[in-house]
C-alpha positions in Angstrom: -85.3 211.1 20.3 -85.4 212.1 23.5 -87.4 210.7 26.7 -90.6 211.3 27.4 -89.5 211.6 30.7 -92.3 212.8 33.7 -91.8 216.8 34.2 -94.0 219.0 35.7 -94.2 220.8 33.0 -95.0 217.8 30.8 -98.6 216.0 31.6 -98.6 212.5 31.1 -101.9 212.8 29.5 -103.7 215.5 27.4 -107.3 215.7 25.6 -109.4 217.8 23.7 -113.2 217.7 22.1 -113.9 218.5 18.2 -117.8 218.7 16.9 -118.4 215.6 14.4 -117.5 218.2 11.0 -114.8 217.1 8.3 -113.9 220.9 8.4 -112.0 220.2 12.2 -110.1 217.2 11.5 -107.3 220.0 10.5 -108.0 221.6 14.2 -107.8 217.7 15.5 -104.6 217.3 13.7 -102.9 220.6 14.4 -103.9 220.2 18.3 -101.8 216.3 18.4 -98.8 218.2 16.8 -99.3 221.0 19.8 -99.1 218.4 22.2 -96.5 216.5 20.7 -93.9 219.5 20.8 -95.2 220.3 24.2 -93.8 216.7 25.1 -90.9 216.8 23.2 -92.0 214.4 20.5 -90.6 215.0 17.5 -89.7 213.7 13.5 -90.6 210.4 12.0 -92.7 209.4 15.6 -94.1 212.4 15.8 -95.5 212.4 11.7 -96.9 208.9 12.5 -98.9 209.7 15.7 -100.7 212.2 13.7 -101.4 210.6 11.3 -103.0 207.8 12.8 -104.8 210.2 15.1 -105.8 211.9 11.9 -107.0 208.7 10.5 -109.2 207.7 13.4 -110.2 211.3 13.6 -111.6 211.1 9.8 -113.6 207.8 10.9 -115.0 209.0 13.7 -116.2 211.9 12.4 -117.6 209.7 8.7 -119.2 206.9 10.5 -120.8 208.2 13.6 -124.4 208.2 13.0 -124.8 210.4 16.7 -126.4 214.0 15.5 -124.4 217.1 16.7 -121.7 214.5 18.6 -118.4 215.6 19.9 -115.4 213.9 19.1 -113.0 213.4 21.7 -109.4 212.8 21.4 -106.8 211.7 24.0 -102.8 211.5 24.2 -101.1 209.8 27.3 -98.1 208.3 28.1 -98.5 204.4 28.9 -95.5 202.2 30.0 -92.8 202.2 27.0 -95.0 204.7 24.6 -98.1 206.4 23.7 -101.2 206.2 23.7 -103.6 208.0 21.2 -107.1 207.6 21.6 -110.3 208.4 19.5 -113.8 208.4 20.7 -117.5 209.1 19.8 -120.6 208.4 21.4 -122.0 206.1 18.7 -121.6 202.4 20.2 -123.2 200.7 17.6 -120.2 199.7 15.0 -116.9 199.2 15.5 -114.5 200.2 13.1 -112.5 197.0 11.1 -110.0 197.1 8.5 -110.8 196.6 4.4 -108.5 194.7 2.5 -109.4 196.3 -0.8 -111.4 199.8 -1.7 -115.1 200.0 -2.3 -116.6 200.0 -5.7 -116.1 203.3 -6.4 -112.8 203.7 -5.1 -113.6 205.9 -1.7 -110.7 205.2 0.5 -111.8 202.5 3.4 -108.0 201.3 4.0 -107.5 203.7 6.4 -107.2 201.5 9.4 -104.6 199.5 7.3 -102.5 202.3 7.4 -103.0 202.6 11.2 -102.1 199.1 11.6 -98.9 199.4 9.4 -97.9 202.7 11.5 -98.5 201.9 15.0 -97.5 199.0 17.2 -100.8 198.3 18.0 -104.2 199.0 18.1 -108.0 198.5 18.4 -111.2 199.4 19.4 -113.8 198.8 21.9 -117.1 199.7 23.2 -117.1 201.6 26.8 -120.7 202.7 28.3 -121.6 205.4 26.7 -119.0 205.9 23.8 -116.7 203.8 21.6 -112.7 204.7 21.4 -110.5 203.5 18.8 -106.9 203.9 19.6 -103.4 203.1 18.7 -100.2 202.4 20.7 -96.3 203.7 19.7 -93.6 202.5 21.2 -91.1 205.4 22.6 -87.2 205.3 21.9 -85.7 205.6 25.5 -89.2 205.7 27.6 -88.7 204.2 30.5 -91.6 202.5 32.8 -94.4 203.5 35.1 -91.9 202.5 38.0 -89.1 204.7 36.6 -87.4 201.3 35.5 -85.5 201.4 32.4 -85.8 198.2 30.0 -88.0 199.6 27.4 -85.6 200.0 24.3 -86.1 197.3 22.3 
């Protein structure tokens, strides 16, 4: 896998809007893999970034109770990976993991798989939106400072 090294050509950072509609979390999904290649991020990273940003995606779009909202998502490069980013402008739950499905068996254990697939990841509430996110680590990244010491 090669470095996400910084190129010209290559922005460290990369978003996009989708309205709040099941029928564009395909568009949400195709659009990560866009950037993705663009940045040289390929295979088995590459499948789990979207789908986590898929996943939150999906959330965002089922539980925000904000009429006609936009969901917006965001990929940059942070330190030794990642970063994938999901927001919508309704503050007023965050999203929390199920440890089993609902009575009649309609999914919830979505952010379990987000939890198994990236390093890390949570939510919080900003002024006017909320953003769930997720962090991958990146074979061969090297730091902000251009400092290698990020393979682990």
């Amino acid at each position: 896998m090669p470095a996400l090294s910084p190129r010209p050509s290559h922005p460290r950072r990369d978003s996009f809007r989708i309205p709040k509609r099941r029928r564009h979390v395909p568009e949400a999904r195709a659009e990560v893999r866009r950037i993705l290649k663009d940045w040289a991020v390929g295979g088995e990273l590459a499948d789990d970034i979207a789908t986590v940003a898929t996943e939150l995606v999906s959330n965002a779009v089922r539980h925000c109770q904000v009429p006609l909202a936009e969901i917006e998502v965001t990929l940059s490069i942070r330190g030794c990976g990642l970063l994938v980013e999901v927001a919508d402008p309704d503050r007023g739950r965050l999203p929390a993991p199920r440890t089993e499905h609902g009575p009649e068996g309609d999914g919830g254990l979505g952010l379990v798989l987000v939890a198994a697939l990236a390093e890390r990841w949570g939510c919080e509430a900003r002024p006017f939106t909320k953003s769930a996110w997720a962090y991958f680590l990146v074979p061969g990244e090297s730091g902000e400072s251009g400092e290698s010491g990020c393979d682990q």
